[in-house]
C-alpha positions in Angstrom: 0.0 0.0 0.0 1.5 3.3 -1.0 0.2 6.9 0.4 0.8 10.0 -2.2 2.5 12.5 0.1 0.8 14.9 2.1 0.9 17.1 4.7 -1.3 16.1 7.4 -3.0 19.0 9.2 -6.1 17.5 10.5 -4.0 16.7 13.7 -3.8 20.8 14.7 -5.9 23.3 15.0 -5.0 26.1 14.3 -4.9 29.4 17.2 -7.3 31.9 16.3 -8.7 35.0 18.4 -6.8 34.1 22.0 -6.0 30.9 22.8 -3.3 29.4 25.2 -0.9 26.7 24.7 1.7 24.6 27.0 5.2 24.0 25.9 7.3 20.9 27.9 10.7 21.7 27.7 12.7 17.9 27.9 15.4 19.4 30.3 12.5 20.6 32.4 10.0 19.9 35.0 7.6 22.7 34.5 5.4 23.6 31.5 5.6 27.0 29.7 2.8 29.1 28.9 1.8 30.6 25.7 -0.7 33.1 24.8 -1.6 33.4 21.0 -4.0 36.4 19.9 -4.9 37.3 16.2 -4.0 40.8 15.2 -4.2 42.8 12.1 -0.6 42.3 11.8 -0.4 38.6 12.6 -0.2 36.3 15.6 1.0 37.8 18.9 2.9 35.1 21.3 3.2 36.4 24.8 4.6 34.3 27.7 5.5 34.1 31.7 7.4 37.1 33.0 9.7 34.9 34.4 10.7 33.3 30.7 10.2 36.6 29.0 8.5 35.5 25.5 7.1 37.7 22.9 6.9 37.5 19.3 4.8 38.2 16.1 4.3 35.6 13.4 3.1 36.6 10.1 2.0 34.9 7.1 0.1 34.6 4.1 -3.0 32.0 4.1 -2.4 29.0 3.0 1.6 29.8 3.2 4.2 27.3 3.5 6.4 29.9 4.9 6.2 32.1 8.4 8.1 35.0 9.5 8.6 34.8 13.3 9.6 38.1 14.4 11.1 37.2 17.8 11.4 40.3 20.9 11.8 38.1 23.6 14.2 35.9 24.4 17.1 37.8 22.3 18.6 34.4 21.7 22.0 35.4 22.8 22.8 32.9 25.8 22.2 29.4 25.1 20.0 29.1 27.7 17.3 30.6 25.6 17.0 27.6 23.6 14.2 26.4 25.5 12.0 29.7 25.4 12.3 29.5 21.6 11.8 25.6 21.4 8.4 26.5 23.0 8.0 29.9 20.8 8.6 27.7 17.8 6.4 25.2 18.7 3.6 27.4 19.3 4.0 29.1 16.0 4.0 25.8 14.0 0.9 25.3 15.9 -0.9 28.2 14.9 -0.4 27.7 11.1 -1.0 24.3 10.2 0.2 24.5 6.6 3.6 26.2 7.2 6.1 23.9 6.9 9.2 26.6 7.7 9.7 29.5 9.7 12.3 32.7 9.2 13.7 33.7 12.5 15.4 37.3 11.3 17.9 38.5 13.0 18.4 35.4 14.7 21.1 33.6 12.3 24.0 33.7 14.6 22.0 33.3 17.7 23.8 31.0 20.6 20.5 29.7 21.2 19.8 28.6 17.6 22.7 26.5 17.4 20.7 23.6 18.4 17.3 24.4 16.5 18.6 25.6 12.8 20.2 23.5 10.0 20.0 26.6 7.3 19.6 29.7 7.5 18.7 32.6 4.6 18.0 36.1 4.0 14.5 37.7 4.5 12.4 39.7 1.9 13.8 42.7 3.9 17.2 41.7 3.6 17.6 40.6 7.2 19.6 37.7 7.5 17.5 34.9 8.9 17.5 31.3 10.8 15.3 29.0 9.4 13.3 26.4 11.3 12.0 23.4 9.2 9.4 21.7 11.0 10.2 18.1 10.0 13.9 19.3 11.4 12.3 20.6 14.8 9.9 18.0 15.5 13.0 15.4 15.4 14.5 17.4 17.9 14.9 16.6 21.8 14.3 20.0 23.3 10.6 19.3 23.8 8.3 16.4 24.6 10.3 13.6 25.4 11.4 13.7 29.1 15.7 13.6 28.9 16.1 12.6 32.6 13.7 9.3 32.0 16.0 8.4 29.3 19.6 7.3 28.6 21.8 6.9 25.5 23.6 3.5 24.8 25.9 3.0 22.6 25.8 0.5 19.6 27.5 -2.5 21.8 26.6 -6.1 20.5 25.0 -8.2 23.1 24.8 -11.9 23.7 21.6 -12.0 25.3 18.9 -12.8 22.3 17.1 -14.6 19.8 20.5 -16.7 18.4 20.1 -16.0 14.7 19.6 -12.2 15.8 21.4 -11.1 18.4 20.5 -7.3 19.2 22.8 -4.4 21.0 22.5 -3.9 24.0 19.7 -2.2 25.0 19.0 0.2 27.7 17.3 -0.2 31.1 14.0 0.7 30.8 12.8 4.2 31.8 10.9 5.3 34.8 8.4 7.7 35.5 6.9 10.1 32.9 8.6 9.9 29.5 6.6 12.0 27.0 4.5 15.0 27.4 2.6 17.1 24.4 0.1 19.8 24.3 -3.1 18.5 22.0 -4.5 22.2 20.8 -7.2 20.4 18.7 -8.1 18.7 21.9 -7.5 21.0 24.3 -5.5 18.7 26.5 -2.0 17.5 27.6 -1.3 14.0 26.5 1.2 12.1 28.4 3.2 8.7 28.4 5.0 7.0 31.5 5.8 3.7 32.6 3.6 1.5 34.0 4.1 0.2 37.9 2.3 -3.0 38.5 2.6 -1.7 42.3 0.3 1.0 41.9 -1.2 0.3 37.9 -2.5 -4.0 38.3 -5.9 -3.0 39.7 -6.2 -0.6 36.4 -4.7 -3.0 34.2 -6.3 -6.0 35.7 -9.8 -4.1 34.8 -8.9 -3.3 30.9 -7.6 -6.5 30.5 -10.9 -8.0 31.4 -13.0 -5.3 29.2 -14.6 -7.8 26.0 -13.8 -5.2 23.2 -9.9 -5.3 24.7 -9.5 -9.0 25.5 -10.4 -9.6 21.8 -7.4 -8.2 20.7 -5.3 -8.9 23.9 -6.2 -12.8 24.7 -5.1 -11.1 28.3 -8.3 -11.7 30.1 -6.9 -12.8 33.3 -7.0 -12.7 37.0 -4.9 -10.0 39.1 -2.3 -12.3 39.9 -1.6 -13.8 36.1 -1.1 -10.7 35.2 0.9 -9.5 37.6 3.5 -12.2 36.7 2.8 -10.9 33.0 3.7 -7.1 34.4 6.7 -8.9 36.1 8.2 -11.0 32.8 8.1 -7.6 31.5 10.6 -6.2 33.8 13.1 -8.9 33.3 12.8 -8.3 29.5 15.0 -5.7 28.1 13.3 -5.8 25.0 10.1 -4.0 25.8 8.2 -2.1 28.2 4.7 -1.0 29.2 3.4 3.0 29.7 -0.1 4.1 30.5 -1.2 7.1 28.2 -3.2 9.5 29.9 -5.2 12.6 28.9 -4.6 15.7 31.5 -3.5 13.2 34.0 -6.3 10.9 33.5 -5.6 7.2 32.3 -6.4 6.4 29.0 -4.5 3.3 27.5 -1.7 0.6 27.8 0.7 0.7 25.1 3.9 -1.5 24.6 6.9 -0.5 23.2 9.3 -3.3 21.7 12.4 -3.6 20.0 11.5 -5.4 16.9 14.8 -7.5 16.4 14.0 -9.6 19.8 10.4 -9.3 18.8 8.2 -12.1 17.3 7.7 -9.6 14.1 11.8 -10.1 13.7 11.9 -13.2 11.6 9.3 -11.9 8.8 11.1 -9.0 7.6 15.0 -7.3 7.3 14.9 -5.7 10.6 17.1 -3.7 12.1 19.1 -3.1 15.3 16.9 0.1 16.1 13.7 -0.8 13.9 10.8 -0.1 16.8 7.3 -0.9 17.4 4.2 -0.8 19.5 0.8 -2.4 21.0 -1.4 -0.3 22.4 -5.2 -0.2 23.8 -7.4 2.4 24.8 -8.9 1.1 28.5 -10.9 4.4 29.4 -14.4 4.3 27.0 -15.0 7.6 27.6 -11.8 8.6 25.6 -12.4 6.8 21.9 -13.4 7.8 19.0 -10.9 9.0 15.9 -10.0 12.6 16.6 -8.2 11.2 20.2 -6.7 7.4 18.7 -5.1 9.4 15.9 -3.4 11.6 18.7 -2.2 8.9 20.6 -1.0 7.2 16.8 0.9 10.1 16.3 2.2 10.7 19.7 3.3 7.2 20.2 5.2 7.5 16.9 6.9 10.6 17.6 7.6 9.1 20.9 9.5 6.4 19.8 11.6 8.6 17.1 12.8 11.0 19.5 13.9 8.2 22.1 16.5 6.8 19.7 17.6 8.9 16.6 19.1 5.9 15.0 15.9 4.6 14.5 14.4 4.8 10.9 11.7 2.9 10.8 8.8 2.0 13.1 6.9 -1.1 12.6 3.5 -3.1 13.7 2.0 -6.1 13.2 -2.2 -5.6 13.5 -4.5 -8.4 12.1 -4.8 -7.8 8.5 -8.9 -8.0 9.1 -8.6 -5.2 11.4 -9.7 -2.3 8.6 -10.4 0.6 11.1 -6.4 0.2 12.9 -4.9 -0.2 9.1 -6.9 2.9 8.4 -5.4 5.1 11.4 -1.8 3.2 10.1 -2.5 5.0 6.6 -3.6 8.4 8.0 -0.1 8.6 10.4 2.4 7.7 7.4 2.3 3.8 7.7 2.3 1.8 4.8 1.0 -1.7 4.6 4.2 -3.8 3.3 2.0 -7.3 3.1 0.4 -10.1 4.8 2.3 -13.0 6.9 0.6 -15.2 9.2 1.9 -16.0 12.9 0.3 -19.0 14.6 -2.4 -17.0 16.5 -3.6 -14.7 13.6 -3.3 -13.3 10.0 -1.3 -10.1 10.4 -0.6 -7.3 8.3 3.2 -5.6 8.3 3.0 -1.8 8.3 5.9 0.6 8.8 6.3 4.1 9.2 9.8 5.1 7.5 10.9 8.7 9.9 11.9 10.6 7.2 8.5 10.6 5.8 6.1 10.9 9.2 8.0 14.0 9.7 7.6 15.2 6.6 4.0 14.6 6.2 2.7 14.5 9.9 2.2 18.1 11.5 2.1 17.4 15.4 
């Protein structure tokens, strides 16, 4: 199955009249606030005192390009990256359809080292920093939590399937990994591991829901699946988060390393090809508008957590139309049919280059 490209807009929408937006910086533990407000002249950002953010972005409708005239932060301590992560972020989010942004004045900026791969010359003559969104999505300043993470290097382990032994992976995270404002939604989603200590009871009950156990074959009593919860933890392969909306519990998702994974053997994997499970637990939070979120989310999750990784992958039952549908509407393509013992399945993989190309988070 093969997608013409497009950019994917339908996940934002976009800031109009006065509208406020929160911004997770990865090296910290609070969230910034943004105010948007239309003006004749374009969008006004304003932001804490304490952070000092102002800026105007302007751009024709419809325009692939914006022109982010920044006040504040002046960029010139590298300390400001943050501030202008956030600024950027909310820009992108206010125009759906831009897919780059001209920072003038801001070309030899300390704090756009880390955020600018080109930069150009405005219509003014300013010289200019540009910010390509399928560059600054990619990037760790935001979203994914740095201190629930570490980098390994590419060391070959021992410990594996025989016929493909991985690297060595990294201990599994703890706590909350990934946090992103939904403006469509009007919410904060959020990813962190799951804790059989405090999450079994929660797990134990969507585990048990008909619609889930379908899928899951997991419908179990409290104590099976805490051994399942526990096999986990002993597996350095995969690991469990709860997804949550605004703190609430949503779903149970599973991230895997597909090398060690039972998906392995039926395709040319790689040493940092990725994947995923996932369920959505809480009824009151289904429907397409919120499971495309999470599609997305859990995606872009799993990109920024390991850069060498190019390709995410999944293995849904090929009679499952409605999940192969999302797959196509977040940059999946369906690479064919295989069959494991338990069920037909359907290979689908999302190549980065293109989901963040296409997808505008």
């Amino acid at each position: 199955m093969t997608i013409a490209p497009r950019i994917d807009t339908a996940a934002v929408t976009p800031l109009t009249k006065r509208a406020t937006s929160r911004h997770f910086p990865a090296r910290g533990e609070s969230a910034l606030v943004i105010e948007a407000s239309d003006s004749a002249d374009g969008v006004l950002f304003t932001g804490g005192v304490e952070r000092g953010i102002e800026a105007r972005l302007t751009t024709a409708v419809d325009a692939a390009s914006g022109r982010l005239e920044v006040t504040r932060p002046d960029g010139d301590h590298p300390a400001d990256a943050d501030a202008l992560a956030a600024l950027i972020e909310a820009a992108f989010q206010s125009a759906p359809s831009l897919s780059r942004l001209e920072l003038p004045g801001y070309a030899r900026k300390p704090a756009i080292v880390g955020l600018s791969v080109e930069t150009g010359r405005a219509a003014d003559g300013l010289d200019c920093a540009v910010i390509a969104r399928s560059v600054f999505q990619q990037l760790p300043l935001l979203w994914r939590q740095a201190g629930a993470h570490a980098a390994y290097p590419a060391i070959r382990s021992s410990l594996g399937p025989a016929e493909r032994l991985p690297v060595l992976r990294p201990a599994q995270p703890n706590g909350v990994i990934y946090r992103r404002w939904m403006p469509h939604l009007g919410m904060t989603l959020s990813l962190r591991t799951i804790d059989r200590r405090r999450d079994l009871d929660l797990f134990h009950h969507w585990m048990n829901q008909p619609r889930v156990a379908f899928f899951w074959e997991l419908a179990q009593s409290r104590e099976e699946l805490d051994r399942y919860l526990a096999e986990q933890e002993a597996d350095p392969h995969l690991f469990g988060v709860i997804g949550s909306f605004d703190d609430e519990p949503v779903g149970y998702f599973e991230f895997y390393w597909a090398k060690e994974d039972r998906l392995g053997p039926h395709y040319e994997v790689e040493d940092f090809d990725r994947g995923w499970h996932g369920l959505i637990g809480n009824p009151r939070h289904l429907g397409r508008a919120k499971t495309l979120a999470w599609f997305r989310s859990l995606t872009h999750y799993l990109f920024l957590d390991e850069p060498r990784t190019q390709r995410i992958v999944g293995e849904p039952r090929a009679s499952h139309h409605k999940m192969l549908s999302y797959c196509a509407d977040v940059a999946y393509d369906k690479v064919k049919e295989f069959d494991f013992p338990h069920k037909r399945a359907a290979l689908v993989c999302c190549e980065r280059e293109r989901f963040f190309r296409e997808i505008a988070l």
